[in-house]
C-alpha positions as CSV (number, residue, x, y, z in Angstrom):
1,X,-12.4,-2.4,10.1
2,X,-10.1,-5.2,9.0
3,X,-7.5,-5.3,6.6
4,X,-5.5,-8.4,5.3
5,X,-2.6,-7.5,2.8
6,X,-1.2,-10.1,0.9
7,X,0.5,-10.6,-2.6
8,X,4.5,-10.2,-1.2
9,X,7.4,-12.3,-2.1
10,X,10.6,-12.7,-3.7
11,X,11.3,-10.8,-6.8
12,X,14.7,-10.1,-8.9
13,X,15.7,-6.1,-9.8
14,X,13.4,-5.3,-12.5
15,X,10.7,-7.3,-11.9
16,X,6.9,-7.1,-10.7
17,X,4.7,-7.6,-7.7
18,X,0.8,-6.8,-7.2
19,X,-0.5,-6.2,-3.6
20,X,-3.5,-6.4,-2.3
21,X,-5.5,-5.3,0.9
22,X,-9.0,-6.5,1.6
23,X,-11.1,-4.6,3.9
24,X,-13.5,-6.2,5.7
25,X,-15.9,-5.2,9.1
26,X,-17.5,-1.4,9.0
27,X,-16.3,0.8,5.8
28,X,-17.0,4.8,5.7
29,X,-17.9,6.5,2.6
30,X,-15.0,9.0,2.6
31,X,-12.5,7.2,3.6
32,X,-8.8,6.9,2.6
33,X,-6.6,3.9,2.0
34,X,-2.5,3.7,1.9
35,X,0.6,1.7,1.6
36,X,3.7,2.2,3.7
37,X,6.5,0.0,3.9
38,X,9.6,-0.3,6.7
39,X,12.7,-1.5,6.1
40,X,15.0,-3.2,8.7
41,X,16.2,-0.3,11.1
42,X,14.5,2.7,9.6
43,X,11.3,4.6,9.8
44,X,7.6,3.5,8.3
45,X,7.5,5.7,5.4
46,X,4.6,6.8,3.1
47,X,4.2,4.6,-0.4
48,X,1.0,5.7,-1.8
49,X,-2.4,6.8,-1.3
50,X,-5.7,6.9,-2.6
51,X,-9.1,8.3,-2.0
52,X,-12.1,5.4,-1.6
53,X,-14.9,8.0,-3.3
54,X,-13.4,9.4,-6.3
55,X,-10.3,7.5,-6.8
56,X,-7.7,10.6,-6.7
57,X,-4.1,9.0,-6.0
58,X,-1.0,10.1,-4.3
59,X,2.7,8.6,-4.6
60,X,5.7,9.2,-3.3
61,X,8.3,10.8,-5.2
62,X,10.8,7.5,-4.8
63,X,7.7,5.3,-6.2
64,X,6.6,7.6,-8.4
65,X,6.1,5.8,-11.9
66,X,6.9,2.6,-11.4
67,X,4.0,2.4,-8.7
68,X,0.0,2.4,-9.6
69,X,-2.3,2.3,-6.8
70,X,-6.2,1.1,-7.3
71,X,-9.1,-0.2,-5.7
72,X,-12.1,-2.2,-6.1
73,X,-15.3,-0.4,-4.9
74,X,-17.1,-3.6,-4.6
75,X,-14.4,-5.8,-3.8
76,X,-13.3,-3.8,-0.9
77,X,-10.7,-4.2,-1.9
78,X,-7.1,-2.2,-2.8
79,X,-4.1,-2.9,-5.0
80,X,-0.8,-1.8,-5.3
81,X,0.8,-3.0,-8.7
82,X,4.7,-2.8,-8.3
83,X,6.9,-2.6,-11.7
84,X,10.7,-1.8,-11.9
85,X,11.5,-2.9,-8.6
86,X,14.9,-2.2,-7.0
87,X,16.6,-3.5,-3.7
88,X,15.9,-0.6,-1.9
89,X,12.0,-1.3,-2.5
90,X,12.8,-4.2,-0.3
91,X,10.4,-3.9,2.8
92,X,7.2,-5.0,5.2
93,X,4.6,-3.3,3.2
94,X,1.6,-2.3,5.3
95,X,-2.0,-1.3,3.7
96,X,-4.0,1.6,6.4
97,X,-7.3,3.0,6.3
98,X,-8.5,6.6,7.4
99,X,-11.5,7.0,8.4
100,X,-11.9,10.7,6.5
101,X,-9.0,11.6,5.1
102,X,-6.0,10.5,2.7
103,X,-2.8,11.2,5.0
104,X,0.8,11.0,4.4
105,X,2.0,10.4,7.6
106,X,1.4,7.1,9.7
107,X,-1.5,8.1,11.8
108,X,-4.2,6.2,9.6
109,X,-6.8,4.4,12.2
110,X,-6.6,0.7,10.7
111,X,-3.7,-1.1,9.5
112,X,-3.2,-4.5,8.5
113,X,-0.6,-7.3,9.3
114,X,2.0,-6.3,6.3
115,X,3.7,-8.7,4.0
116,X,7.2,-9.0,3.5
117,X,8.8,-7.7,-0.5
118,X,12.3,-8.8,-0.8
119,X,14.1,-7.4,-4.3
120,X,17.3,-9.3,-4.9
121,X,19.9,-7.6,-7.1
């Protein structure tokens, strides 16, 4: 499995981003998708979740609300829309897949390059 994230960029306090994450290569019917971001000198931590069969989604609590994961069965592909961005949303955001199971720790079995989200204040 392949998995190309894109959709980063510059963005003031406030505002809105939408990223995305294509999967391409083998795909598994009960598999799991994700977003974690790292910031400069701390640990890759868990955005959000969601489940490729029936949808269900997870969140962290700091995202929580301002944050709307989705996909797009026949796109392959997964989205994470962004609103209300603050600084500390700045980050590398990185898309995973699972091959089973949605997880909140980093131990999914794909991940993709990550693309850079700088909020400015």
């Amino acid at each position: 499995v392949q998995l190309q994230a894109s959709g980063g960029g510059l963005v003031q306090a406030g505002g809105s981003l939408r990223l995305s994450c294509a999967a391409s290569g083998r795909t598994f019917s009960s598999y799991a998708m994700g977003w974690f971001r790292q910031a400069p000198g701390k640990e890759r931590e868990f955005v959000a979740a969601i489940a490729w069969s029936d949808g269900r989604t997870y969140y962290a609590d700091s995202v929580k609300g301002r944050f709307t994961i989705s996909r797009d069965q026949s796109k392959n592909t997964m989205y994470l829309q962004m609103n209300g961005l603050k600084p500390e949303d700045t980050a590398v955001y990185y898309c995973a897949a699972d091959r089973y199971n949605v997880r909140f720790d980093a131990k999914y079995h794909y991940w993709g390059q990550g693309t850079q989200v700088t909020v400015s204040s």
